[in-house]
C-alpha positions in Angstrom: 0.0 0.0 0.0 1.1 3.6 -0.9 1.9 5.8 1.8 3.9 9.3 2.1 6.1 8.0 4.8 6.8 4.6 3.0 10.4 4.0 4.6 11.6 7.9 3.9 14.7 7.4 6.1 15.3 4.3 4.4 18.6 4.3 2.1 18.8 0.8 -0.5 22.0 0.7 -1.6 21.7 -2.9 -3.2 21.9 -3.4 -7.0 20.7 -6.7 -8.8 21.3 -7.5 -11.9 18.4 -8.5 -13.5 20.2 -9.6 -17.5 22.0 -8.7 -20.0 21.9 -8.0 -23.7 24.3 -7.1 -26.6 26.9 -5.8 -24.6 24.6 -3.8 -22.2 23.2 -4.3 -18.7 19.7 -4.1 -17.0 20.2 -3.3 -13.1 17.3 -3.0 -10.3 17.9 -0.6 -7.4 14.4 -0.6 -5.3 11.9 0.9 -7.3 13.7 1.8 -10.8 15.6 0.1 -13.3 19.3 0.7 -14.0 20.6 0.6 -17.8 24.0 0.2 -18.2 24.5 1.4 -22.2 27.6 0.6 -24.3 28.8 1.7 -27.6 28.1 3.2 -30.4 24.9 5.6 -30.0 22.8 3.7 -32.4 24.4 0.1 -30.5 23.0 2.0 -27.4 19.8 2.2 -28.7 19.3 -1.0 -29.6 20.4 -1.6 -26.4 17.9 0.4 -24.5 14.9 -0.7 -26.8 16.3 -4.7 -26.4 16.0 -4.3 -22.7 12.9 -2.3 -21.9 11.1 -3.2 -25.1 7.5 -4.2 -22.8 8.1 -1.0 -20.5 8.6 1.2 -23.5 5.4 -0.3 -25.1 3.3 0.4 -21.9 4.5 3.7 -20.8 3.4 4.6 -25.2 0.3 3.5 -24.1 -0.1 5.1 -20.6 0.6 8.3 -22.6 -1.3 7.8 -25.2 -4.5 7.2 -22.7 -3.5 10.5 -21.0 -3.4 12.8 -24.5 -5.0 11.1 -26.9 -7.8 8.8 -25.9 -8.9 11.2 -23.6 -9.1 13.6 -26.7 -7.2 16.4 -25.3 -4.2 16.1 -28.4 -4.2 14.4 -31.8 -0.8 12.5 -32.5 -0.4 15.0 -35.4 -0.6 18.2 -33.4 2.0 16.7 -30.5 4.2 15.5 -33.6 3.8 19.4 -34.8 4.6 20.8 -30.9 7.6 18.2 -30.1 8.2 15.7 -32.7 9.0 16.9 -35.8 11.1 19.8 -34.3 12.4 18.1 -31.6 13.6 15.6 -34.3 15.2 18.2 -36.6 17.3 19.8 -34.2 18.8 16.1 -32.9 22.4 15.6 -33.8 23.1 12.8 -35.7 24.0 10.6 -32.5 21.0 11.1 -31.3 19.2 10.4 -34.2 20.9 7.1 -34.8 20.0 6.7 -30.8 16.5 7.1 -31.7 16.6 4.8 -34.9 18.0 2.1 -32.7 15.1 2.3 -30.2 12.9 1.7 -32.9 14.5 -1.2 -34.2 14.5 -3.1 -31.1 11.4 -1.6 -29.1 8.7 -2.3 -32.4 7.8 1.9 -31.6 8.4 4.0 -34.7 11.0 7.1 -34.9 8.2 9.5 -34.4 7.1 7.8 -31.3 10.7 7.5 -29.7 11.4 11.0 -30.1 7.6 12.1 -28.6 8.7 9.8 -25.4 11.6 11.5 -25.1 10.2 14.6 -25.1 7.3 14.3 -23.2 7.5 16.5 -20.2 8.0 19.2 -21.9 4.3 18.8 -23.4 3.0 18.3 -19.8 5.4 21.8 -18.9 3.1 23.4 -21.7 -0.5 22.0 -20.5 -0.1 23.2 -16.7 1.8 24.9 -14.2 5.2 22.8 -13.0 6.9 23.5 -9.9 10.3 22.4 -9.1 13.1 23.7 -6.4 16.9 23.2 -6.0 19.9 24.0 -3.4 23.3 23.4 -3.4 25.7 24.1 -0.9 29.9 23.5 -0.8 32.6 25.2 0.8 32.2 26.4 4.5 28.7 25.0 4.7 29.3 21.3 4.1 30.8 18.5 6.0 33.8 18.0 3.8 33.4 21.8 1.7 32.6 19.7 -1.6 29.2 20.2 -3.0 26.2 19.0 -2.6 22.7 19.7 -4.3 19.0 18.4 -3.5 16.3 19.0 -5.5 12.7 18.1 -5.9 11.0 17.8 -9.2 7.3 18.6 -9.0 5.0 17.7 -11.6 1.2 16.7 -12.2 0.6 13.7 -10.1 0.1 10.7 -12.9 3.9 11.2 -13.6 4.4 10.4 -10.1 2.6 7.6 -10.6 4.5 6.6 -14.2 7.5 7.4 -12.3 7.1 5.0 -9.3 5.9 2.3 -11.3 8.4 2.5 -14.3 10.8 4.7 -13.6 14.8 4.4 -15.0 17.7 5.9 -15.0 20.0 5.6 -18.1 23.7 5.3 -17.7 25.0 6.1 -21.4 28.8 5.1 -22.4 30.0 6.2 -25.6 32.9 4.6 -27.2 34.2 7.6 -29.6 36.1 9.3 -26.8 32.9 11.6 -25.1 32.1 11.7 -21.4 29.4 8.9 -20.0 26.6 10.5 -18.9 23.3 9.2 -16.6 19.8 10.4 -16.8 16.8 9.6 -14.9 13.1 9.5 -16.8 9.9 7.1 -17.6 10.7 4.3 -20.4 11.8 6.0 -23.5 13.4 9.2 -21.9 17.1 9.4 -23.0 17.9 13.1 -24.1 15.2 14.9 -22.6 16.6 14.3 -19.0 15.4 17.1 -16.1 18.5 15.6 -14.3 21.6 14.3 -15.4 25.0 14.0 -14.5 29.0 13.1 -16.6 31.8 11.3 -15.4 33.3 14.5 -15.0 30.4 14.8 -11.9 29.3 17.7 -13.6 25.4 17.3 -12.9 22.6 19.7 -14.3 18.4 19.9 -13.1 16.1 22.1 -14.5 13.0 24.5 -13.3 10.2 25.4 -15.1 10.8 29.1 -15.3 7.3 30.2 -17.3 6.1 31.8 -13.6 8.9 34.6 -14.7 8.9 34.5 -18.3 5.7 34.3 -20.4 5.0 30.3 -21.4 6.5 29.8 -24.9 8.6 27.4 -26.9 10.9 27.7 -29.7 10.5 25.3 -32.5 13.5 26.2 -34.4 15.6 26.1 -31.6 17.6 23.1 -29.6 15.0 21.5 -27.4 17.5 22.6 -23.6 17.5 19.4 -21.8 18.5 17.6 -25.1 20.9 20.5 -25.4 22.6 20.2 -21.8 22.8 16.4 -22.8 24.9 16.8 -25.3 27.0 19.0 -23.2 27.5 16.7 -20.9 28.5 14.3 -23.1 31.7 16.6 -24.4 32.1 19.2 -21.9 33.2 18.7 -17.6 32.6 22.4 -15.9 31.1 25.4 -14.9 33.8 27.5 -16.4 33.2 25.5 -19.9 29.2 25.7 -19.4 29.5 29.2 -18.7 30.8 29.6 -22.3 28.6 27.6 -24.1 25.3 29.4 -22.5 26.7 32.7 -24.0 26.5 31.5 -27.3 22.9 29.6 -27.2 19.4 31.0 -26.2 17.2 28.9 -24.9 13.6 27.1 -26.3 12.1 28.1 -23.2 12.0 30.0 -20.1 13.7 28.1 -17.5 16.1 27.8 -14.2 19.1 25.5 -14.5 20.7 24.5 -11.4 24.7 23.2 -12.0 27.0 21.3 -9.2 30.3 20.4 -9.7 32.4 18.6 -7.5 33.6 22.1 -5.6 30.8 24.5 -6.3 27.1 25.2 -7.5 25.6 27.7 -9.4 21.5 28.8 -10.9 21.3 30.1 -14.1 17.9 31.9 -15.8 17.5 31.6 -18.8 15.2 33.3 -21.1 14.6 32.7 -24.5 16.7 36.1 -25.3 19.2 35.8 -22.8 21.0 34.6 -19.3 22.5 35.4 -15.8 24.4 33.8 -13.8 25.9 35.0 -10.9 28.4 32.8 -8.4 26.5 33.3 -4.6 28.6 34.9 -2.1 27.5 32.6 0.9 28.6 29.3 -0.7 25.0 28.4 -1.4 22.2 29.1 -4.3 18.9 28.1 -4.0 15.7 28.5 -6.4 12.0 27.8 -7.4 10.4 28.8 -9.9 11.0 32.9 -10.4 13.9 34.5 -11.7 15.5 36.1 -9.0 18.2 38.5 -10.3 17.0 42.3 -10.0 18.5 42.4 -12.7 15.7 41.5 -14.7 13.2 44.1 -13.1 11.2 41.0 -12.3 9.3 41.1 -8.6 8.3 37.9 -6.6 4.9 37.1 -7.1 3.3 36.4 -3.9 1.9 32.9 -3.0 0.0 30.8 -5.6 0.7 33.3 -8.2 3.8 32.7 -8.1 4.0 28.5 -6.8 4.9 29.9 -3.8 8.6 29.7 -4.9 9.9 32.5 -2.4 8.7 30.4 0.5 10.0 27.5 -0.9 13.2 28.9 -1.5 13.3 30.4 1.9 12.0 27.4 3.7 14.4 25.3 1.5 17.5 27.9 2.9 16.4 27.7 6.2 16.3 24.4 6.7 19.9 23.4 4.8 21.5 26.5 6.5 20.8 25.6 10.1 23.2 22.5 9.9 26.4 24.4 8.1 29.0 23.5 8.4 28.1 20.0 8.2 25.5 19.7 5.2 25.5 16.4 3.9 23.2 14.0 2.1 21.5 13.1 5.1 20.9 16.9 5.8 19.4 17.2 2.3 17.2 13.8 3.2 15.9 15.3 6.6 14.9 18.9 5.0 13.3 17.4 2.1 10.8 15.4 3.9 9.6 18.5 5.3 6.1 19.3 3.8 5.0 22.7 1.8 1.0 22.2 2.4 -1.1 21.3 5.2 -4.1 19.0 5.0 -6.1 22.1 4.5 -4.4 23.4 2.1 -2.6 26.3 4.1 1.0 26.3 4.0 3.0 24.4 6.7 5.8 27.6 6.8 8.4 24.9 7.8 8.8 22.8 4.5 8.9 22.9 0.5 7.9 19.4 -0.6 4.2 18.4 -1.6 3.7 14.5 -0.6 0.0 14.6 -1.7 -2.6 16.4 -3.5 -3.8 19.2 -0.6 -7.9 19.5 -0.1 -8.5 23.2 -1.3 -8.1 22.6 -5.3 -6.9 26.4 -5.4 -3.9 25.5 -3.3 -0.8 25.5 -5.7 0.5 21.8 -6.4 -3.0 21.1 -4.4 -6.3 20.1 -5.8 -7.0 16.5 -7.5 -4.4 16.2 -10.3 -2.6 18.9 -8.9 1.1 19.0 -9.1 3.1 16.7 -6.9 6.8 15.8 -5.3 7.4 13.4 -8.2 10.5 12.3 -7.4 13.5 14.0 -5.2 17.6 14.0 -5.9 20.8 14.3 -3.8 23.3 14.9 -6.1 27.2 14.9 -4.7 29.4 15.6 -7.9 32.4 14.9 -6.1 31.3 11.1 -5.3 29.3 10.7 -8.6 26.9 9.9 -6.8 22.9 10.3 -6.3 20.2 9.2 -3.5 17.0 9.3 -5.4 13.4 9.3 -4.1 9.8 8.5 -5.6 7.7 9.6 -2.5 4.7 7.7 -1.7 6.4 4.8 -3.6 9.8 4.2 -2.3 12.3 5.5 0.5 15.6 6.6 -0.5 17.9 4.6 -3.5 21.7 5.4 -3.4 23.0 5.1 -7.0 27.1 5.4 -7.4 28.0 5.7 -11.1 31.3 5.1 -10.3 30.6 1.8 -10.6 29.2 2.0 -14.2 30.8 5.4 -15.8 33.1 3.9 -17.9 34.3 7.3 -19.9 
């Protein structure tokens, strides 16, 4: 039975492998599956779509009940928002990724692409929350950094999530970095988190509370983007350069850890900040906070309540410098952002449930969720991931399966 305190302060740290297949290998840590990819990126495909060929069909067809049955999209207009774009912008790795899938999984191209891309429809139907901190230096245990996060979403991808979720360890053999990628069945560019062998590890917010909701069809799709910057590039300092020659497809907050430091960029389609915090800690939600941009908080649900979140978030981390470490993270992020009622708790940022009063933020049935929570230390490669209601805490090092 699902519960919202189902073994939180729980950490599974055991790995079974379940098979193997062409060169590649299908892991189980509690809750999620593990793929271990090798090769070439169309070999990696094949790979993928070998291995989670039924989970691949069923999470088409979960989707397809969402959108399509229901007769909120046609195939042809989500082809028209993320397919076909999303499609022409892929490099030619990815594109050979996607061909592979297809060959293996019985799904066509269209449809691989589509799954990969599939949050970002759900970030243009409704409202997405989101919330990040990282910390290093003087406020952690051992001054390396270390970054939580909480990806908030409509509650069904909680749901496809907890019952089908995996993370995607990708090792090319033509010299780039490995990188690893959590998502449903079918996600393997269009990752909200993902981090390289470098430990260089990138999340994103929704930043359309700031920014006015749109998205660029003749631009790179971001996450797919950042993917492929993390498959060639290791730093800030290098990310740093590659943002100031790119605008982005959408409004949006990217929260960056390395192994020393962390930093939050906004990004608007027309342009960036960036700025290193002074207190060896950034946090964010889901407003631009620069004054830079001229932009002003918006108070509670107008805004997804992201300056309490943030300060709640800040609160809670900061009170145990200097000796922040993943079980720090753990203990703040089981704090919860709503009350039963619906009023806000003032002493936490996550949302465990849907909340009674359906003008409540994340509350309200369907209402956005916690869909699943990260600890990210760069310096370990290493991440402690969470589905609540589903699972307690999974400890994933990709140490052990990084191979570039």
């Amino acid at each position: 039975m699902k519960t919202e305190n189902i073994d939180k302060d729980k950490i599974d740290s055991n790995v079974k492998l379940v098979r193997e297949y062409e060169g590649a290998q299908l892991f189980h840590i509690g809750i999620l599956d593990l793929v271990v990819l090798n090769g070439t990126h169309k070999e990696m495909g094949q790979q993928y779509g070998g291995l989670l060929k039924e989970n691949i069909l069923a999470t088409r067809d979960t989707w397809n009940k969402i959108f399509i049955d229901s007769g909120k999209l046609s195939f042809e207009s989500i082809l028209k928002v993320i397919g076909k774009p999303f499609y022409t912008s892929a490099p030619k790795t990815l594109k050979d990724f996607y061909q592979g899938i297809a060959e293996r999984s019985g799904i066509s191209i269209d449809e691989a692409v589509v799954m990969d891309n599939w949050l970002t429809l759900v970030l243009l139907g409704r409202r997405a929350g989101c919330s990040s901190l990282v910390a290093w230096g003087n406020k952690t245990k051992d001054g390396t950094a270390y970054m939580g996060r909480n990806l908030d979403f409509p509650g069904f991808m909680r749901d496809i999530i907890g019952t089908n979720g995996v993370v995607v360890v990708i090792n090319p053999i033509d010299g780039e970095l490995s990188v690893a990628g959590i998502g449903s069945p079918g996600t393997i560019s269009g990752f909200d988190d993902a981090i390289n062998s470098n430990g260089l590890y990138i999340e994103y917010n929704n930043g359309m509370g700031s920014i006015e909701p749109v998205l660029y069809s003749n631009r790179f799709a971001l996450p797919t983007f950042m993917r492929n910057i993390l498959l060639e590039y290791g730093s800030i300092e290098e990310l740093n350069i590659v943002l100031n020659t790119m605008k982005s497809d959408y409004p949006c907050i990217i929260g960056v850890s390395e192994p020393d430091c962390g930093i939050h960029y906004e990004l608007s389609p027309e342009t960036y900040m960036a700025k290193a915090s002074p207190e060896d800690l950034s946090v964010r939600a889901n407003q631009f906070n620069y004054p830079e941009w001229g932009i002003p908080p918006l108070p509670g649900v107008a805004g997804w309540y992201s300056e309490s979140r943030q300060n709640t978030f800040k609160k809670l981390i900061s009170n145990k410098a200097p000796n922040i470490d993943e079980k720090v993270f753990m203990e703040a992020m089981n704090a919860h952002l709503f009350k039963a009622n619906g009023n806000l708790t003032e002493t936490g940022f996550s949302v465990f449930k849907p909340v009674n009063d359906p003008t409540a933020g994340g509350g309200g049935e369907g209402g956005d969720v916690t869909v699943y929570q990260i600890i990210n230390h760069s310096a370990e490669k290493k991440w402690w991931v969470r589905i609540p209601t589903h699972s307690g805490w999974m400890e994933i090092d990709f140490k052990k399966y990084f191979k570039q």
